[in-house]
TILOGU-190000 format. One record per residue (C-alpha): residue in three letters; x, y, z. Coordinates in steps of 0.25 Angstrom, whole numbers, padded with zeros to 4 digits, always signed. Example, Ala and Ser with C-alpha at 12.3 -4.5 7.8 and 13.67 -1.06 7.14 Angstrom:
2
ALA+0049-0018+0031 SER+0055-0004+0029 
end
This chain:
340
UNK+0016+0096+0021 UNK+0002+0097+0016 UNK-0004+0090+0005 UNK-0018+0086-0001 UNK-0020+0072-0002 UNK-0030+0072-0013 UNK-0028+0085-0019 UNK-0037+0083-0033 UNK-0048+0089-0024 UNK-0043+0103-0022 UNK-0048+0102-0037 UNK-0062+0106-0030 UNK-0055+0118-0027 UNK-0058+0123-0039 UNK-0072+0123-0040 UNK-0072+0134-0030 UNK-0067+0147-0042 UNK-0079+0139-0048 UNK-0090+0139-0037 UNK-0084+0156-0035 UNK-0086+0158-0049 UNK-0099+0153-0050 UNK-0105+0160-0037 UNK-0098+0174-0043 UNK-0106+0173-0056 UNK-0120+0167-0047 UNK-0119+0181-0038 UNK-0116+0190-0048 UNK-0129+0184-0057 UNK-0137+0185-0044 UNK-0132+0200-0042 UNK-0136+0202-0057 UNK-0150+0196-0056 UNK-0153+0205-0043 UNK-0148+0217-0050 UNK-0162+0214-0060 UNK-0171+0216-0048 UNK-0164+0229-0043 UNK-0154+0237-0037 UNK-0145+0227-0027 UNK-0142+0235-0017 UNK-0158+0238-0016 UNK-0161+0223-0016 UNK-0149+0221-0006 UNK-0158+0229+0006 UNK-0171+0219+0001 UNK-0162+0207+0006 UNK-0156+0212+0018 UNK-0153+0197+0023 UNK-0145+0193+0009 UNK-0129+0195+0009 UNK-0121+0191-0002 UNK-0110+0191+0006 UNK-0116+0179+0013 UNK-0116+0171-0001 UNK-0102+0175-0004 UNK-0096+0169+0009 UNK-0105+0156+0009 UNK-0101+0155-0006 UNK-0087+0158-0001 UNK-0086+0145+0011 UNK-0093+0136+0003 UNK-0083+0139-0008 UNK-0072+0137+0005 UNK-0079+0123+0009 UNK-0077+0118-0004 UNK-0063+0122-0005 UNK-0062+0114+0010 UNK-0069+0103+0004 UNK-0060+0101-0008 UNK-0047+0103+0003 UNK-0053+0093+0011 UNK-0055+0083-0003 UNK-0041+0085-0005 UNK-0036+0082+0009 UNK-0025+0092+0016 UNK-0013+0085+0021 UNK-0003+0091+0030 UNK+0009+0085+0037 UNK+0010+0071+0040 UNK+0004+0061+0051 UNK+0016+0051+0057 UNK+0010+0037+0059 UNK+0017+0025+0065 UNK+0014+0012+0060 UNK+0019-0001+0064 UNK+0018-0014+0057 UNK+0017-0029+0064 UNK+0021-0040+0056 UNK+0032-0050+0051 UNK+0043-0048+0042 UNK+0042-0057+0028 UNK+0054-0059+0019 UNK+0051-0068+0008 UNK+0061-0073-0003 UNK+0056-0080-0016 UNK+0062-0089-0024 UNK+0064-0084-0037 UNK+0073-0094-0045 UNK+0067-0099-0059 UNK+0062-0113-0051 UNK+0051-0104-0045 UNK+0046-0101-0061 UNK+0041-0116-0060 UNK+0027-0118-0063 UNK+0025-0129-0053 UNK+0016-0121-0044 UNK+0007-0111-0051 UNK+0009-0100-0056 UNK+0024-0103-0053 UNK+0032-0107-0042 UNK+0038-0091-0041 UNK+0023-0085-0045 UNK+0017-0093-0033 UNK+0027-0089-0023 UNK+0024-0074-0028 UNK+0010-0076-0027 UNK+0012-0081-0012 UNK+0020-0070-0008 UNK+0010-0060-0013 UNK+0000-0064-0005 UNK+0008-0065+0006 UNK+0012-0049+0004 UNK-0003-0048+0004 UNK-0007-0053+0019 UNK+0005-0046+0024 UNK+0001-0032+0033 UNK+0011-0028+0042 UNK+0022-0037+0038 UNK+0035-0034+0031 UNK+0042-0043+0019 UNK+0052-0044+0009 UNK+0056-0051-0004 UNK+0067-0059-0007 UNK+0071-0067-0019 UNK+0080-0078-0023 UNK+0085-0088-0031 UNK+0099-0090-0032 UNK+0102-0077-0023 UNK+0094-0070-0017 UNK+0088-0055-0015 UNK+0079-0043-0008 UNK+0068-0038-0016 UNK+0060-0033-0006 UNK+0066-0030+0010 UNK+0057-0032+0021 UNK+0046-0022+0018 UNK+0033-0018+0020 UNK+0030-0014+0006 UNK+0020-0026+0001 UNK+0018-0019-0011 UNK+0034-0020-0016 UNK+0033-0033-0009 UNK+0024-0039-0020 UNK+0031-0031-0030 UNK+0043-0037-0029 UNK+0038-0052-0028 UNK+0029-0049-0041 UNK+0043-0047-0048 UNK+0050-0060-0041 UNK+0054-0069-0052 UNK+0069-0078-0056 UNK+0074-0064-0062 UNK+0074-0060-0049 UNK+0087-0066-0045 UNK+0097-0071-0057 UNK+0103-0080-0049 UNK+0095-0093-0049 UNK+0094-0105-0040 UNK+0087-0103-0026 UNK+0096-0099-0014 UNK+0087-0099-0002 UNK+0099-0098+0006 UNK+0100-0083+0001 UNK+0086-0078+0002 UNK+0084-0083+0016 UNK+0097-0075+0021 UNK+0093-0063+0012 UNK+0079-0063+0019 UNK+0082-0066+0032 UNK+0091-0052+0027 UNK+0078-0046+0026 UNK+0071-0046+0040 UNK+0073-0034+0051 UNK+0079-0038+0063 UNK+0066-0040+0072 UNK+0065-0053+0079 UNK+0050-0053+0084 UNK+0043-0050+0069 UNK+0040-0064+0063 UNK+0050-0065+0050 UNK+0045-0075+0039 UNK+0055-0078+0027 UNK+0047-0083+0015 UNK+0056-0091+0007 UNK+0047-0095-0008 UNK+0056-0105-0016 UNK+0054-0120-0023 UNK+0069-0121-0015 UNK+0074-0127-0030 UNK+0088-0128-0032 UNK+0092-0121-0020 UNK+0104-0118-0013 UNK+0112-0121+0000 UNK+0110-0114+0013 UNK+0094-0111+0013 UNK+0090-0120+0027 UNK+0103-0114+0033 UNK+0097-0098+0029 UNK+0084-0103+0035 UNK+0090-0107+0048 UNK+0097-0093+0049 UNK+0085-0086+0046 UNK+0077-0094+0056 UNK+0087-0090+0068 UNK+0084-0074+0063 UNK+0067-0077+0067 UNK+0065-0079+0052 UNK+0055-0090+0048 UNK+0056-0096+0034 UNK+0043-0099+0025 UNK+0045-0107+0012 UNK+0037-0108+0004 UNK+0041-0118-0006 UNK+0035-0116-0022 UNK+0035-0128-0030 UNK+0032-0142-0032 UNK+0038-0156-0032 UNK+0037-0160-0045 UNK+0042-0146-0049 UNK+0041-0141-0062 UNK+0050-0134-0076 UNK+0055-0118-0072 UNK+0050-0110-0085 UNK+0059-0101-0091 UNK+0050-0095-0099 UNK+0047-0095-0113 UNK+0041-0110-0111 UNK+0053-0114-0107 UNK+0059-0121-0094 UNK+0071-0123-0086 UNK+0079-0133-0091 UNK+0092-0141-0088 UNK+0108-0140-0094 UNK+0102-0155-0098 UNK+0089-0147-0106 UNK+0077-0152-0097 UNK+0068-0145-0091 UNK+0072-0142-0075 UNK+0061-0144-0066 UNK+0061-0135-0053 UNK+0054-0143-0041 UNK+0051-0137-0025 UNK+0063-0141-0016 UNK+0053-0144-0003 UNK+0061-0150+0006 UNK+0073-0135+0006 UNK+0059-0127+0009 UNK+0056-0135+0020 UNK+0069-0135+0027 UNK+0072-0120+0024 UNK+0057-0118+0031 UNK+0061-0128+0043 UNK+0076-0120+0045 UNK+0069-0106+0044 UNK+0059-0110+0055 UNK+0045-0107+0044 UNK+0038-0116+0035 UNK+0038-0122+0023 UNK+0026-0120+0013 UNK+0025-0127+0001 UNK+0018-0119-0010 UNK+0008-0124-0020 UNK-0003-0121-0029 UNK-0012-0116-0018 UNK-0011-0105-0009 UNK-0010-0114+0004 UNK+0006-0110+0005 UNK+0001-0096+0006 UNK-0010-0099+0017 UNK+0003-0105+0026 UNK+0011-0093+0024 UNK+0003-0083+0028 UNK-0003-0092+0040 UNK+0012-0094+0044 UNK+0016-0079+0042 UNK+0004-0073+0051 UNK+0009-0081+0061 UNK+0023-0074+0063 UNK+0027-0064+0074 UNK+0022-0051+0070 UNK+0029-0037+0076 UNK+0031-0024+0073 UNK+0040-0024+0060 UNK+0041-0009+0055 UNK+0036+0004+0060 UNK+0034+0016+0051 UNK+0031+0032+0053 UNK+0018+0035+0040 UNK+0018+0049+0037 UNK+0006+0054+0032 UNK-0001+0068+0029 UNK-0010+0070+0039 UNK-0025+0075+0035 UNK-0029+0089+0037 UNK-0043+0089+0031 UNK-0048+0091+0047 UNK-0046+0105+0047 UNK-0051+0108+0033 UNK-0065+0100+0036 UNK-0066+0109+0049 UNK-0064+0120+0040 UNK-0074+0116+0028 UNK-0085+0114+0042 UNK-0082+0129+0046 UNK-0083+0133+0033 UNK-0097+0125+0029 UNK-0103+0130+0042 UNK-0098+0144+0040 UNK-0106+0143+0027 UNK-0119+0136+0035 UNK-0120+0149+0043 UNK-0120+0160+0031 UNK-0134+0161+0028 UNK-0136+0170+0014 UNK-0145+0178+0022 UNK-0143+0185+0033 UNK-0148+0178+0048 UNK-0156+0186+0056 UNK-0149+0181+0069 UNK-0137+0189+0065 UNK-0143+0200+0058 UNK-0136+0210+0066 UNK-0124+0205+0060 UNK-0116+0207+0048 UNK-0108+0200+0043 UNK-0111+0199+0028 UNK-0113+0212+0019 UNK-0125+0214+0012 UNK-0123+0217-0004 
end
């Protein structure tokens, strides 16, 4: 298949109907003005050396180098080039907690907002890596399988928030077997789960799920959002959660669930705060993993062809070089340009 990849320039195309045009009107003005002096043919045996042929065919590879030029701009594309690219790295799943306890405003700009702003990052230092996106609350689900694709990766986390899941409470359990789901079946490639939650009002089963992940070569990061003291969950409008009693319900971090899930799954525990320190330990922790060869893939791409047409553009400009307007007296004996 062939294919200009920038193709606005064969728009210099069309300057050559205009260069012709003009060199036509230039000669037949010339020819008029040497008809004042006197007969052509007559002034044609004063200057022997002088062939207007010679002007037409320089005019006429200039004119072709520019055309070269303009298909050289555009670059000519034919077929395709096969390249084989490997990628060495870990495999990330991460699951986020998106119950309404994570809208608390006890850590800045909120408990879910900060746990999205870490993640970013996160997706920023990754290269070769692969990850994906999982979020819970009182079930859990996918967005994202294990991918390479950072760019939908930070899509999907920018649009993490409680309406994600309808069900509400926060069932670690379930997001650590739907992300232990979501690794391939290597065994040397270093696999990190990221488990974000406050661990508030959780359910049964999570250290278990840990253990089980554990045994598959899949280390567990939490990292825990929140404070002790804790704080209201806004519900928006000005307004905060509040109790069958009518009091406002104050959502505080459950440490001592993160820590245990963290010690079963073989990881860490990281305790987020206001600063970016938690941030720091993840990636320091992560780089450290066992990195292999995790994907390979066949890139097709049109391979270049503008080689051959700048050989042809340097036969042309030389071709050019060597017509003189006059004749050379080392080749006088030979013709090969027509007198008029």
């Amino acid at each position: 298949m062939f294919r200009f990849a920038n193709p606005i320039y064969l728009y210099l195309l069309l300057l050559i109907p205009v260069f012709t045009a003009l060199y036509v009107f230039l000669r037949w003005r010339m020819k008029k003005q040497l008809r004042l002096f006197g007969d052509p043919r007559l002034l044609a045996h004063l200057m022997p050396d002088v062939s207007a042929m010679r002007n037409h065919v320089k005019f006429a590879l200039m004119m072709t180098a520019l055309g070269l030029i303009a298909v050289i701009m555009a670059r000519p594309q034919f077929g395709t080039r096969n390249e084989e690219v490997k990628r060495s790295g870990i495999e990330v799943m991460i699951a986020c907690d998106v119950s309404n306890s994570m809208l608390c405003r006890d850590v800045i700009p909120s408990r879910l907002d900060k746990s999205k702003m870490i993640v970013s990052k996160l997706i920023e230092q990754f290269d070769q890596d692969k990850m994906g996106l999982v979020a819970f609350a009182g079930s859990a689900i996918t967005l994202l399988p294990m991918t390479s694709d950072y760019v939908s990766a930070k899509m999907f986390l920018d649009q993490l928030n409680p309406a994600t899941i309808p069900v509400q409470g926060t069932n670690m359990a379930e997001a650590i077997q739907r992300s232990v789901a979501g690794f391939s079946e290597k065994t040397k490639v270093g696999r990190a789960l990221i488990l974000i939650t406050d661990a508030e009002d959780h359910e049964a089963g999570a250290v278990e799920a840990a253990k089980e992940a554990r045994k598959a070569g899949i280390q567990i990061f939490v990292l825990s959002v929140g404070t002790a003291s804790g704080g209201p969950i806004p519900m928006g409008g000005g307004t905060y959660k509040k109790d069958l009693s009518g009091n406002v319900v104050t959502t505080k971090l459950n440490e001592q669930v993160g820590k245990e899930i963290a010690k079963a799954g073989n990881g860490m525990y990281i305790h987020v705060d206001q600063n970016n320190q938690a941030q720091r330990i993840l990636e320091t922790e992560i780089s450290k993993m066992q990195k292999e060869d995790i994907s390979m893939a066949m890139y097709s791409d049109y391979d270049e062809q503008f080689v051959a047409v700048a050989i042809l553009l340097l036969l042309v400009l030389i071709a050019e070089c060597c017509i003189t307007e006059k004749r050379n007296p080392i080749f006088r004996k030979i013709t090969l340009f027509k007198r008029r």
